[in-house]
C-alpha positions in Angstrom: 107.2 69.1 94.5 106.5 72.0 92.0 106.3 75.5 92.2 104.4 78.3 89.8 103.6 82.0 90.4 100.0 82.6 92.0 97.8 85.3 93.2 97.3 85.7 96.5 94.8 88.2 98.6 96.5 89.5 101.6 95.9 91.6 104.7 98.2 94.7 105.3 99.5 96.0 108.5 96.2 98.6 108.0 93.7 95.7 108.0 93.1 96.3 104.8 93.1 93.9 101.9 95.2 93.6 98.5 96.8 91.5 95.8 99.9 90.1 95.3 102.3 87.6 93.3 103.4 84.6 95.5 105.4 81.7 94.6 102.7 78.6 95.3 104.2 74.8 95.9 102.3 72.2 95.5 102.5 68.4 96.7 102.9 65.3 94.7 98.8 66.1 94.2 99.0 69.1 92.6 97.2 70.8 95.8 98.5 74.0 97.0 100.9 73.0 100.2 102.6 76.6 100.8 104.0 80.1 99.4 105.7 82.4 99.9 106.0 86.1 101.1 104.5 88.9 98.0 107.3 88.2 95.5 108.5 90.4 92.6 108.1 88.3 88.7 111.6 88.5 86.8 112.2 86.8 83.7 114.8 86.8 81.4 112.1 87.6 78.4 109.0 89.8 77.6 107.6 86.5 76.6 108.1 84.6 79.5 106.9 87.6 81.6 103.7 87.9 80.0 103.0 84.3 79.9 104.0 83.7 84.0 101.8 86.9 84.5 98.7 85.6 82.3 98.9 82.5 84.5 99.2 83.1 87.5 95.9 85.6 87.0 94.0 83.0 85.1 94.0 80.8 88.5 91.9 80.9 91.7 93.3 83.3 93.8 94.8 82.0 96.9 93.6 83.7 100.3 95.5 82.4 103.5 93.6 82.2 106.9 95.7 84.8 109.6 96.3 81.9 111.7 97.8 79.0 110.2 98.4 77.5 106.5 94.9 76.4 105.9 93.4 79.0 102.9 90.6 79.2 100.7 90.2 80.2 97.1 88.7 82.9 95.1 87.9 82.7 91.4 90.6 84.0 89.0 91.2 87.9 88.0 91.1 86.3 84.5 89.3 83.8 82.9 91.2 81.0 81.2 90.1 81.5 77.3 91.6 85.3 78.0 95.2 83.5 78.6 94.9 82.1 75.0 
């Protein structure tokens, strides 16, 4: 199993929606199996920062269904050539 940060659309307590960083796993696949709760990005370097950042915009964006841990995906913030 791996791990990498991920966007993911969410619904507040207001009903409305928003965006935050999740920590994604992923099966043996490479499919999406779970996250986390919104997580904060901290990294030892501006470097590694930026590029965990970049990534995590340049893929779909995850969006959970309310009522289990089925989801569906929305196109990236970012398009891959900008994470060059």
């Amino acid at each position: 199993m791996s791990w990498s940060y991920r966007v993911m659309r969410y619904k507040n307590r207001d009903g409305d929606y928003g965006y935050a960083f999740t920590e994604a796993y992923y099966d043996d696949e490479g499919k999406v199996d779970g996250w986390t709760d919104p997580v904060d990005v901290t990294t030892d370097t501006r470097e590694e920062f930026v590029e965990r950042v970049m990534r995590a915009l340049s893929e779909p964006v995850i969006v959970p269904n309310e009522d289990d841990m089925a989801f569906t995906e929305e196109p990236a913030l970012i398009s891959q050539e900008s994470n060059q």
